[in-house]
GUBA-390607 format. One line per 10 residues: number of its first residue (from 0); their letters; for each residue x, y, z of N, C-alpha, C. Coordinates in nm, 2 decimals, m for minus. Each point is the difference from the previous one (the first is absolute). Layout:
GUBA-390607
NUM) a) X/Y/Z/X/Y/Z/X/Y/Z  ...
END
This chain:
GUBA-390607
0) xxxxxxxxxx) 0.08/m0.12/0.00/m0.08/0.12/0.00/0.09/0.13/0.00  0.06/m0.02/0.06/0.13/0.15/0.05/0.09/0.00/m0.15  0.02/m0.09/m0.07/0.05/m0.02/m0.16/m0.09/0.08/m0.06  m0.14/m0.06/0.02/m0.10/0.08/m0.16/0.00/0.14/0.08  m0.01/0.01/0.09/0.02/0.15/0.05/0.05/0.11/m0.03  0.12/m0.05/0.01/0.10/0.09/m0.08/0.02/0.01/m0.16  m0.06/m0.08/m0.06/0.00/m0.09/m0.14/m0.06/0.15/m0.05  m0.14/m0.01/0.08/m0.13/0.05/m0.04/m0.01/0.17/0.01  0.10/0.04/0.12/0.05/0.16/0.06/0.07/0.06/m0.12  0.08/m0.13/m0.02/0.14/0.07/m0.11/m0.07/0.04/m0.15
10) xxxxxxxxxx) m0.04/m0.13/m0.05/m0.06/0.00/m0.13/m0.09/0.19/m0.01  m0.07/0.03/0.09/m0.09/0.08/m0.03/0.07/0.13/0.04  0.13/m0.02/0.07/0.08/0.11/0.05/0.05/0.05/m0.14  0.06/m0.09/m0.04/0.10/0.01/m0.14/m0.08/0.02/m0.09  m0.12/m0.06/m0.02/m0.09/0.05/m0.14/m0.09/0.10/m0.01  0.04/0.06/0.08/m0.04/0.12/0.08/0.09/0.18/m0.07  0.14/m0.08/m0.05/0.09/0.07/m0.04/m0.02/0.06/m0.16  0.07/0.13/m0.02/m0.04/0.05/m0.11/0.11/m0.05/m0.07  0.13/m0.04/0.01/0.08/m0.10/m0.03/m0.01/m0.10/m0.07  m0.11/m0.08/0.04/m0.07/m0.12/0.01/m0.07/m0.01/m0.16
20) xxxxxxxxxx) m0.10/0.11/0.04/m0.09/0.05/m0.16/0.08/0.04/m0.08  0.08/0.09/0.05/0.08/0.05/m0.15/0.05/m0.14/m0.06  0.13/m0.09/0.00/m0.01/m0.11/0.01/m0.09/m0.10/m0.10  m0.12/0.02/0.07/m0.11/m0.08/m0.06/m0.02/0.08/m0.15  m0.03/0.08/0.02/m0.06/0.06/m0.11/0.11/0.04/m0.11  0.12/m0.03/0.05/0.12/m0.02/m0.16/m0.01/m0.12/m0.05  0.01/m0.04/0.15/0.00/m0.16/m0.08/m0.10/m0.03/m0.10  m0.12/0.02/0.08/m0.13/0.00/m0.13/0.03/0.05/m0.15  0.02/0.10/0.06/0.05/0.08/m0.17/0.09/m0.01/m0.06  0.07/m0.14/0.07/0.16/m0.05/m0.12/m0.09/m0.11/m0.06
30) xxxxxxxxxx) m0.07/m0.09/0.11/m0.04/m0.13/m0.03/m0.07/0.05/m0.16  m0.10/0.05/0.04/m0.11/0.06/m0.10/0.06/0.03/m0.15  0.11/0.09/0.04/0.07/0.06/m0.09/0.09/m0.16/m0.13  0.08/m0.06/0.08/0.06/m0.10/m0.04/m0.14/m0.09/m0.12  m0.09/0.02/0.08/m0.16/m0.11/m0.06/m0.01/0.06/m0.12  m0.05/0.14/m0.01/0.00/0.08/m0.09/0.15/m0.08/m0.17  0.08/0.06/0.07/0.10/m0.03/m0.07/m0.03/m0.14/m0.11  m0.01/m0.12/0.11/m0.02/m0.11/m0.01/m0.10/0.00/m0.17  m0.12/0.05/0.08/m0.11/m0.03/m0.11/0.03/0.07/m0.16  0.09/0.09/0.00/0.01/0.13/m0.13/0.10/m0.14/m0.07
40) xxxxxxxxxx) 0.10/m0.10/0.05/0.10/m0.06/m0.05/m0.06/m0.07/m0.11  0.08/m0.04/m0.16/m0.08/m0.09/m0.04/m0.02/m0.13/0.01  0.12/m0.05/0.10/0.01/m0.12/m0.01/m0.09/m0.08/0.14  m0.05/0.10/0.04/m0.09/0.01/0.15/m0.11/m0.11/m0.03  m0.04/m0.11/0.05/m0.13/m0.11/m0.04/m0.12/0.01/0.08  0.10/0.05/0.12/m0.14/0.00/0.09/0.02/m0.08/0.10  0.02/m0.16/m0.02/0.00/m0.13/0.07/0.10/0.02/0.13  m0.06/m0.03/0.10/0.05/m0.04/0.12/0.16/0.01/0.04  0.05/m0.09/m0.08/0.15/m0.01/0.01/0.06/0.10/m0.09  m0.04/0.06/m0.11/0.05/0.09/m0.04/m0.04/0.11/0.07
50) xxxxxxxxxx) 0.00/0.09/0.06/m0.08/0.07/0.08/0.12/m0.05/0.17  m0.03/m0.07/0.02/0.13/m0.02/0.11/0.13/0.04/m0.04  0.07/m0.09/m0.13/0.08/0.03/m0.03/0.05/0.14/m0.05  m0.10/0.06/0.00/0.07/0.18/m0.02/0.00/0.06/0.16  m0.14/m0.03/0.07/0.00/0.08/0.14/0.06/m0.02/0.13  0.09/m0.18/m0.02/0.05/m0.01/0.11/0.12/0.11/0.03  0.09/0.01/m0.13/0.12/0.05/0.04/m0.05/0.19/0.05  m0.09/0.02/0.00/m0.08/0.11/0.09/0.03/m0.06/0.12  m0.11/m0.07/0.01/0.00/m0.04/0.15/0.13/m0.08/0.09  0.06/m0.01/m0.07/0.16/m0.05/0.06/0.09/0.14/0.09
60) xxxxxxxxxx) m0.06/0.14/m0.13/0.07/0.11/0.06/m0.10/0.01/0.19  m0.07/0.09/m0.09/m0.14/0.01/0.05/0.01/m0.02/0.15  m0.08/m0.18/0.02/m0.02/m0.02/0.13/0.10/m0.01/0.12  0.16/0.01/m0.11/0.03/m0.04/0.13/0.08/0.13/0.04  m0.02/0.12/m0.08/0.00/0.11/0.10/m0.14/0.08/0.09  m0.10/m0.05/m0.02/m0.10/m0.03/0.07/0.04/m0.02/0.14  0.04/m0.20/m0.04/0.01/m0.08/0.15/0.10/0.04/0.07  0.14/0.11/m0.06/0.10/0.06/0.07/m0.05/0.10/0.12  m0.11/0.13/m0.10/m0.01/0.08/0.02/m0.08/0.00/0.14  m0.08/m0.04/m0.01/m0.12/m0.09/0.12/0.05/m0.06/0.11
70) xxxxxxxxxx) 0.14/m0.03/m0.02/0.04/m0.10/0.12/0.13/0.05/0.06  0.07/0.04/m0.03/0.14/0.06/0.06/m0.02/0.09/0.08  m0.12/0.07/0.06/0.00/0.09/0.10/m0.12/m0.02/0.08  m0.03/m0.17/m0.03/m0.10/m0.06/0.11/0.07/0.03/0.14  0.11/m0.08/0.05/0.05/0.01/0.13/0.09/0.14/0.04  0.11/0.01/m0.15/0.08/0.10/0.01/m0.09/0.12/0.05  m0.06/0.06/m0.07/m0.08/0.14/0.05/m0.06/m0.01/0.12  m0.08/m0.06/0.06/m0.09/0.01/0.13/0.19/m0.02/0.11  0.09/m0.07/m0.05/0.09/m0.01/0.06/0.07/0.14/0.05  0.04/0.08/m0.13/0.01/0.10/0.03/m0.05/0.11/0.06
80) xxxxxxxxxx) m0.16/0.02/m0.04/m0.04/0.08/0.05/m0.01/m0.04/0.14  0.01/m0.08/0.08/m0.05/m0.06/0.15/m0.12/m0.04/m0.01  m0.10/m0.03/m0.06/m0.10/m0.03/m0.03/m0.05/m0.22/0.03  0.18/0.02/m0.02/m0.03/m0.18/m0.02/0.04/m0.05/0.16  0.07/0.10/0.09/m0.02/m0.05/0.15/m0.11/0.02/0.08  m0.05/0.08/m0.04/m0.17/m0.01/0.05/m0.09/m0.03/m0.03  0.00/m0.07/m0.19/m0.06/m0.16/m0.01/0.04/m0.07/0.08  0.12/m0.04/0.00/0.04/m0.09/0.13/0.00/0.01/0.09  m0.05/0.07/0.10/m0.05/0.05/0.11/m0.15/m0.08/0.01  m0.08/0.00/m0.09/m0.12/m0.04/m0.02/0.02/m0.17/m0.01
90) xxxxxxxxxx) m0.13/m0.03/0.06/0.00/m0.21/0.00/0.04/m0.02/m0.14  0.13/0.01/m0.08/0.01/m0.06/m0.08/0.13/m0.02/0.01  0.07/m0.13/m0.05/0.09/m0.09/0.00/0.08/0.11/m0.16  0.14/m0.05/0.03/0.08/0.04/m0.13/m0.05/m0.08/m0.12  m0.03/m0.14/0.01/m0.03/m0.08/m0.14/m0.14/0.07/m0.05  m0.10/0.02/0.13/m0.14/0.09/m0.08/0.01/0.15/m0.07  0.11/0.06/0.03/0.05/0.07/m0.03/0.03/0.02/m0.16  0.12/m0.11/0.02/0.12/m0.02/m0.10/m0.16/m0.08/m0.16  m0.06/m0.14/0.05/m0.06/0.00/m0.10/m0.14/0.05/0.00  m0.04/0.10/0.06/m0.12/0.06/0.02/0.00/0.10/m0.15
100) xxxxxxxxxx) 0.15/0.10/0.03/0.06/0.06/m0.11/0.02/m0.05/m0.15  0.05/m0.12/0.07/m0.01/m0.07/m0.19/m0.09/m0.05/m0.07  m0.14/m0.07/0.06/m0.15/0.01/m0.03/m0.03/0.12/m0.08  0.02/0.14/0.10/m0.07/0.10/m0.05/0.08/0.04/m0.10  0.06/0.03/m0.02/0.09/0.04/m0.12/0.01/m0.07/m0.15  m0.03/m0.13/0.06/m0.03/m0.10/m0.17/m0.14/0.06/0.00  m0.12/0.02/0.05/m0.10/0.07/m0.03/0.01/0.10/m0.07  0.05/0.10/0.07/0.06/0.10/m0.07/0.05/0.03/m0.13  0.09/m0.08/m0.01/0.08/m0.05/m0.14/m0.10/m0.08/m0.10  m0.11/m0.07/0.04/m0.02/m0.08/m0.13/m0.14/0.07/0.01
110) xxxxxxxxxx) m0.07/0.10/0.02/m0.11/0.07/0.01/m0.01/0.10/m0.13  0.15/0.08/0.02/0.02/0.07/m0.16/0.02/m0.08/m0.13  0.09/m0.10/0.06/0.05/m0.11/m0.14/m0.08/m0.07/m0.06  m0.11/m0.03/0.11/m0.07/m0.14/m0.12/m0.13/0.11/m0.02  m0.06/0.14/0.04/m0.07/0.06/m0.08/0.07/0.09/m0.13  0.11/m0.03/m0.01/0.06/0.08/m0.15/0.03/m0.07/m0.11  0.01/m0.19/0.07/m0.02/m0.06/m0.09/m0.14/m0.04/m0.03  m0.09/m0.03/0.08/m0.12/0.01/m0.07/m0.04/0.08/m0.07  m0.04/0.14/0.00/0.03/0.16/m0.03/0.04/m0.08/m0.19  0.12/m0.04/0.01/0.08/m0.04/m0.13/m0.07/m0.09/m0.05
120) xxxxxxxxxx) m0.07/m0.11/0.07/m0.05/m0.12/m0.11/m0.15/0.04/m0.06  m0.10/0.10/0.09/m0.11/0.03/m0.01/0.07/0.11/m0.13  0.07/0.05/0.01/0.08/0.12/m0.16/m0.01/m0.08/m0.09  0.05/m0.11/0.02/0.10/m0.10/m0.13/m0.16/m0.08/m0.03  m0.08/m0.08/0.08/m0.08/m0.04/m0.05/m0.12/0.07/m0.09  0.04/0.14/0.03/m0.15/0.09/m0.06/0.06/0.02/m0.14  0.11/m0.06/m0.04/0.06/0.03/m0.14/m0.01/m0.12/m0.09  m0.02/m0.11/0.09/0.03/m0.14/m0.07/m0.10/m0.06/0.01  m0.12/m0.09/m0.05/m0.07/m0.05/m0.02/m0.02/m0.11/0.12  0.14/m0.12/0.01/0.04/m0.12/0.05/0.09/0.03/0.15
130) xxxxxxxxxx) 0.00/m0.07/0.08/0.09/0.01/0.07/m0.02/m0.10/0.15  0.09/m0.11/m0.02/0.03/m0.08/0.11/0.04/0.05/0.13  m0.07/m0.09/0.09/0.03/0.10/0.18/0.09/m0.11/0.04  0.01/m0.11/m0.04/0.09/m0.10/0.06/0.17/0.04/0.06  0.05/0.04/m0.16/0.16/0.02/0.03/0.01/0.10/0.08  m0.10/0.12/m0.04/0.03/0.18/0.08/m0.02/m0.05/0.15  m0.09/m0.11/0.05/m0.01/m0.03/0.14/0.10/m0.07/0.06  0.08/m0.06/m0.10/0.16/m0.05/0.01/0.11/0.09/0.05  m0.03/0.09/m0.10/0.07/0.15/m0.01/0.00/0.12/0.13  m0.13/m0.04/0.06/m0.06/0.12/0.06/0.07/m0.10/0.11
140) xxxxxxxxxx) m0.02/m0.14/0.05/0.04/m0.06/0.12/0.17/0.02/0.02  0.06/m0.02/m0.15/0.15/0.01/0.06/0.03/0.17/0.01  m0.05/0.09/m0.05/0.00/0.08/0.06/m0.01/0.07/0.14  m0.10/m0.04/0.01/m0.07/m0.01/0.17/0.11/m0.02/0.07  0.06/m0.15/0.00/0.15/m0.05/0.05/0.09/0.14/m0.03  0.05/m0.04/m0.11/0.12/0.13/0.01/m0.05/0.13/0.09  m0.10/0.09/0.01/m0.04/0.07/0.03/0.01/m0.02/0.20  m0.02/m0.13/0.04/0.02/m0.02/0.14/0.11/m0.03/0.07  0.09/m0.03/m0.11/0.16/m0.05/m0.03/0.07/0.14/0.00  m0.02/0.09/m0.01/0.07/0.13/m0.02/m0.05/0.08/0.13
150) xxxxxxxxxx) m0.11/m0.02/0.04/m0.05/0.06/0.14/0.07/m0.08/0.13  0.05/m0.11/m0.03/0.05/m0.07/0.06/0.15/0.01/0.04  0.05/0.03/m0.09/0.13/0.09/m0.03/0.02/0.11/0.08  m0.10/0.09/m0.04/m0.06/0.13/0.04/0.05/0.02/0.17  m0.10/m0.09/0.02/m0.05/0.01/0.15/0.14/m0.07/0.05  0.09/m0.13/m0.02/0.08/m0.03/0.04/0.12/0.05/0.04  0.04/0.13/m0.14/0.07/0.07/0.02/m0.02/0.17/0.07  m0.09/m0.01/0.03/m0.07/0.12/0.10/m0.02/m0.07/0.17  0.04/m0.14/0.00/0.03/m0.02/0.14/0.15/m0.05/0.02  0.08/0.01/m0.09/0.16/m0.01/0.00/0.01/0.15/0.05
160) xxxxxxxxxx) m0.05/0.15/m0.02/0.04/0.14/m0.05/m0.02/0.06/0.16  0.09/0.09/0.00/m0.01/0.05/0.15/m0.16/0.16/0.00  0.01/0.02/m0.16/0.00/0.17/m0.08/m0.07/m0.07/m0.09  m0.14/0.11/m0.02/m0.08/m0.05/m0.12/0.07/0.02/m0.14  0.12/0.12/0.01/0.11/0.04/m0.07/0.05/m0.12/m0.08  0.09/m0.06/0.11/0.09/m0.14/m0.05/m0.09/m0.14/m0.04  m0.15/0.03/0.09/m0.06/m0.09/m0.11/m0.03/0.02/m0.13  m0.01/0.14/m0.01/m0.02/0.02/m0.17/0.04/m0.05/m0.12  0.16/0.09/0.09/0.16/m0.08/m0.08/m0.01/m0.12/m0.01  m0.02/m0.08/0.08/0.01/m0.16/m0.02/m0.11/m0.05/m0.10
170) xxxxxxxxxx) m0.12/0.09/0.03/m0.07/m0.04/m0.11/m0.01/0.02/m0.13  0.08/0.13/m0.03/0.01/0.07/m0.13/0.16/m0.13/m0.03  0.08/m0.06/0.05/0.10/m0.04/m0.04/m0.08/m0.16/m0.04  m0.04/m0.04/0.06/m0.10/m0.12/m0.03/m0.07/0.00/m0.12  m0.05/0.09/m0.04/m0.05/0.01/m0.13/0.09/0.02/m0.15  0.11/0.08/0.04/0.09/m0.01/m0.04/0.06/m0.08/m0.06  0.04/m0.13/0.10/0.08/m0.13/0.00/m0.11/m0.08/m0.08  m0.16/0.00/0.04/m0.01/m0.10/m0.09/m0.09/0.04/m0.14  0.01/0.15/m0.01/m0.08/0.05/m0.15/0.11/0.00/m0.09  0.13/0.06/0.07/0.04/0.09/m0.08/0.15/m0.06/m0.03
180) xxxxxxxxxx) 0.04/m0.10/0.15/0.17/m0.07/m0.04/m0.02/m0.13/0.00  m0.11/m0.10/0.00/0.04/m0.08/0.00/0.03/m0.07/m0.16  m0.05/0.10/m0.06/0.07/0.00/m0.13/0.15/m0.04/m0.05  0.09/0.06/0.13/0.13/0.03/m0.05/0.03/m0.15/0.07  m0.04/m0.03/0.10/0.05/m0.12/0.09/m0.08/m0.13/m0.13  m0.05/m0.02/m0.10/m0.01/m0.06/m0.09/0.10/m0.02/m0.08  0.02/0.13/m0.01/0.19/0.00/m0.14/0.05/m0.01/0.04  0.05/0.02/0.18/0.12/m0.05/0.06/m0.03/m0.20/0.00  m0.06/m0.03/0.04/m0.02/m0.13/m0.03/0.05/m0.05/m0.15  m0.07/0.04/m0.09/m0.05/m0.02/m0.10/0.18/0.01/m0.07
190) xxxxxxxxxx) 0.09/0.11/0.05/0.12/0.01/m0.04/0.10/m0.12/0.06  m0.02/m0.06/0.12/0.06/m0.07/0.10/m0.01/m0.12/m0.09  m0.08/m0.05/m0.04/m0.07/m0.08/m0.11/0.04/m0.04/m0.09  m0.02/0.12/m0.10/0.07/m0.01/m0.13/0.09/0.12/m0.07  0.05/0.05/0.09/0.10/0.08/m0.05/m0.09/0.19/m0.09  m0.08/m0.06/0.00/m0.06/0.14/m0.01/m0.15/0.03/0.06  0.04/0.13/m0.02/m0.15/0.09/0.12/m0.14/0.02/m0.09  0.07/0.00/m0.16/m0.11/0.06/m0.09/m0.14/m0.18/m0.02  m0.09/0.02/0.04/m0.13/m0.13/m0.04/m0.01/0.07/m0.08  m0.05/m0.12/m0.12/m0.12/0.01/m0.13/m0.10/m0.07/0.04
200) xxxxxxxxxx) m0.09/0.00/m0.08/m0.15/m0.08/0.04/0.04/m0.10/m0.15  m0.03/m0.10/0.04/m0.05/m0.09/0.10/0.14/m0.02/0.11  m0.08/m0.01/0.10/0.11/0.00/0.12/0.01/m0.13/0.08  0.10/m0.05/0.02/0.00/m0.12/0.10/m0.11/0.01/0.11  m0.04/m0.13/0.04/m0.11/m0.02/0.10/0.06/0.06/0.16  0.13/m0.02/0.01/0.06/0.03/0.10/m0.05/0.12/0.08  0.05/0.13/m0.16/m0.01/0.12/0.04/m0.20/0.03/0.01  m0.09/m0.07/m0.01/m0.11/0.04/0.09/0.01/m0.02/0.11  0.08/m0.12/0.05/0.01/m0.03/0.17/0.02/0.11/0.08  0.12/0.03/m0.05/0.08/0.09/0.07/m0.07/0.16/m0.03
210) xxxxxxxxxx) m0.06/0.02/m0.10/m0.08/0.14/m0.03/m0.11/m0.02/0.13  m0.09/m0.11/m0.03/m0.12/m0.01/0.09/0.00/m0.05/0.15  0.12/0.05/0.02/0.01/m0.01/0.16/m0.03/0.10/0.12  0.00/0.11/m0.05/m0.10/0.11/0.05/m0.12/0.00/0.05  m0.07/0.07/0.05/m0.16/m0.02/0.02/m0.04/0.08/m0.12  0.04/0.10/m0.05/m0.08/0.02/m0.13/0.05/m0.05/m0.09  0.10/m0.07/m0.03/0.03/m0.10/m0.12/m0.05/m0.14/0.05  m0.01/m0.08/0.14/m0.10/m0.14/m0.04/m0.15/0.06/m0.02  m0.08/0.11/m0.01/m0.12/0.04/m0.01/0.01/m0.02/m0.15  0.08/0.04/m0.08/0.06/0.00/m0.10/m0.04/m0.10/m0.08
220) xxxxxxxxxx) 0.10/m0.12/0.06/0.04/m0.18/m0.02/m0.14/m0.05/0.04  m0.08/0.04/0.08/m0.12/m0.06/0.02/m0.08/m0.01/m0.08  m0.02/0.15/m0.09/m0.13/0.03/m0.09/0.07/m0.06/m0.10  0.11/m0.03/m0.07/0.07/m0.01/m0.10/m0.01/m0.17/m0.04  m0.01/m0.08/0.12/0.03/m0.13/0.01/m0.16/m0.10/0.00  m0.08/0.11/0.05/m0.14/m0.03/0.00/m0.13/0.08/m0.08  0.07/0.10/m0.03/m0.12/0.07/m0.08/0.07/0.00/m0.13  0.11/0.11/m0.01/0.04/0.05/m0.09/0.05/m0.12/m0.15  0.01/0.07/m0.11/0.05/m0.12/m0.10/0.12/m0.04/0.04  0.03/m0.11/m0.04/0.15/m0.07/0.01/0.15/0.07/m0.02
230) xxxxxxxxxx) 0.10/m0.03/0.12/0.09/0.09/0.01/0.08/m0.07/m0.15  0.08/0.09/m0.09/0.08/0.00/m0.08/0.16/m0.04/0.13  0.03/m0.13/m0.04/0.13/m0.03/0.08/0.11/m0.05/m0.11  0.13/0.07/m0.01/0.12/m0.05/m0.09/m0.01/m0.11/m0.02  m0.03/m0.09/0.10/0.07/m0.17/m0.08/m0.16/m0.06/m0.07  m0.09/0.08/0.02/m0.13/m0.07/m0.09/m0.08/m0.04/0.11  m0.13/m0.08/m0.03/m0.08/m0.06/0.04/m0.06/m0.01/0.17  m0.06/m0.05/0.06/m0.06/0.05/0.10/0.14/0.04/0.11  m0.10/0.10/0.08/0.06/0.02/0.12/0.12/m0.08/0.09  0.08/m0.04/0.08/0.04/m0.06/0.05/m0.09/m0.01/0.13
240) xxxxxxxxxx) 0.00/m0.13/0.07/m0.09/0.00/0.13/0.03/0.08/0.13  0.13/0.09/0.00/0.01/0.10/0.13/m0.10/0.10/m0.07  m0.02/0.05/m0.11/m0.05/0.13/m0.03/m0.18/m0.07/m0.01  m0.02/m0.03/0.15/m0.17/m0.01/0.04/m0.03/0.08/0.08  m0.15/0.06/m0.03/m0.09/0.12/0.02/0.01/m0.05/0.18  0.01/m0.12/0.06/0.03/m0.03/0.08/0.07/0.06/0.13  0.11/m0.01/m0.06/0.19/0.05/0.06/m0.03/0.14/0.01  m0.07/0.10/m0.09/0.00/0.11/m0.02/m0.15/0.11/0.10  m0.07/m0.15/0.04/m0.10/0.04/0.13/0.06/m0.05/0.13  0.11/m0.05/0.02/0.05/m0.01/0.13/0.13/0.05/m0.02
250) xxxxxxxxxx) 0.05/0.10/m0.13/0.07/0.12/0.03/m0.05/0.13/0.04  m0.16/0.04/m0.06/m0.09/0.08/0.06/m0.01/m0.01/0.13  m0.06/m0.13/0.06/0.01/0.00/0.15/0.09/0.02/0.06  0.16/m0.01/m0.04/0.12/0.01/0.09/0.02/0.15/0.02  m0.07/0.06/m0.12/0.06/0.16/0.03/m0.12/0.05/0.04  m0.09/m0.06/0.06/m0.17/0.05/0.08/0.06/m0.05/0.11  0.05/m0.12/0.09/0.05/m0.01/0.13/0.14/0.03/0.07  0.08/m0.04/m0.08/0.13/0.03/0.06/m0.02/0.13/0.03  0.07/0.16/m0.10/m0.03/0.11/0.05/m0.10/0.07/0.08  m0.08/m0.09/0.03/m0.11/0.04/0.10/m0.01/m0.08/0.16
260) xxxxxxxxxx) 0.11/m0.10/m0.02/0.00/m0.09/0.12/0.15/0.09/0.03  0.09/0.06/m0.04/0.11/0.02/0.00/m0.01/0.15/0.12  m0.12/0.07/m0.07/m0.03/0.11/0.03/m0.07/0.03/0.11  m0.06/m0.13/m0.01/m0.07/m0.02/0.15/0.07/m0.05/0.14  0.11/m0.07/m0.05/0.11/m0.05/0.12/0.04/0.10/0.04  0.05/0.13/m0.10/0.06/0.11/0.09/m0.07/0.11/0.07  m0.16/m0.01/m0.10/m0.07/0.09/0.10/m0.03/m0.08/0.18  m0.02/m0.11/m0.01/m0.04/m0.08/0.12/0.14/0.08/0.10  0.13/m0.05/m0.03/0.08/0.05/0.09/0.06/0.15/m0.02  m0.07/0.09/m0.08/0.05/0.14/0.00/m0.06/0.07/0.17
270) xxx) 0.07/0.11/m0.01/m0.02/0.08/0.12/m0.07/0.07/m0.05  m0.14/0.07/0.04/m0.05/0.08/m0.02/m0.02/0.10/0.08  0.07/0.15/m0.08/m0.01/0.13/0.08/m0.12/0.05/0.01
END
């Protein structure tokens, strides 16, 4: 009870913020915007999986500066301000606390997201005659994941942070490491390998492993392995059996619990001023 309490206080505390809407209402108007785009293309069909395959790599940016934004100054901020020792002062335990905050915050986070992608399919469907709900409900679920996978992050690394400050940083560097370098940590492999940095397509099966080890690259490996058409791999013909949609939802789960169990071990024994 003292969990949904705080779950229930925060959620409405935070959605409460003009922060929050602004936020919402870009997001809306990228998603929207991207749909738009979508429909003018010629090669655009309409069908389900075509239609994924253009809007995920949105949502790859997208949600998971959402699940950052929402979560890295769950603990950090009330920390700062003094706010979070007189929650604790109140009948509530550190863990109702610690996941009271991370309840409310995937709220938070998937309240704008999965109305921008609806927002987009109701766009996209009013242009196309046909349209399957099966894969987009495929789409919309691993979404959902990545989206609580990044809040998870969020919030973990906002109970590592002493400063809603340094949680920022840790969170702005996090996004960083897995939008923006783990690119390079590819061609360093990829060079270790074979003597060079530069991939062509078709690419060894390898270099998906090691691309889709991320949380937004197995979100990636997931839709790719179960929705999307068949990956083009250098040596030909099916997949190899490590590269299953499988491996790539309990690499999602590793980066939804570790950083959030990690984050939690240090909030339990931090001192609070």
């Amino acid at each position: 009870m003292s969990l949904r309490l705080v779950a229930r206080k925060d959620f409405f505390d935070f959605a409460r913020k003009k922060s929050f809407w602004a936020v919402s209402v870009v997001l809306s108007l990228l998603v929207v915007l991207w749909s738009y785009f979508y429909t003018i293309h010629s090669y655009s069909t309409g069908s389900a999986v075509d239609v994924v395959e253009y809007v995920y790599s949105a949502a790859q940016v997208l949600v998971p500066l959402i699940g950052l934004f929402v979560g890295y100054s769950a603990v950090a901020g009330e920390r700062e301000s003094g706010s979070l020792k007189l929650l604790l002062g109140l009948p509530h335990s550190r863990r109702d606390v610690f996941g009271g905050k991370f309840l409310s915050r995937c709220g938070v986070a998937l309240v704008p997201s999965l109305a921008s992608f609806l927002l987009a399919i109701v766009f996209i469907v009013s242009q196309f005659d046909r349209f399957s709900i099966g894969p987009y409900a495929l789409f919309t679920a691993a979404t959902v994941l990545l989206g609580v996978v990044y809040v998870a992050i969020g919030v973990g690394l906002s109970g590592l942070a002493k400063s809603n400050r340094r949680a920022g940083i840790l969170a702005v560097g996090a996004f960083a490491l897995f939008q923006l370098f783990w690119g390079v940590l590819v061609n360093i492999v990829a060079y270790f390998k074979t003597g060079s940095s530069t991939m062509t397509y078709p690419i060894p099966a390898w270099t998906y492993l090691v691309q889709w080890l991320s949380p937004s690259g197995a979100y990636e490996g997931l839709l790719h392995l179960s929705l999307l058409p068949p990956l083009r791999i250098a040596s030909g013909g099916q997949p190899p059996a490590y590269l299953s949609p499988w491996l790539f939802l309990a690499v999602l789960l590793f980066w939804g619990t570790v950083p959030l169990a990690v984050g939690y071990w240090r909030f339990e024994s931090a001192e609070i001023q």
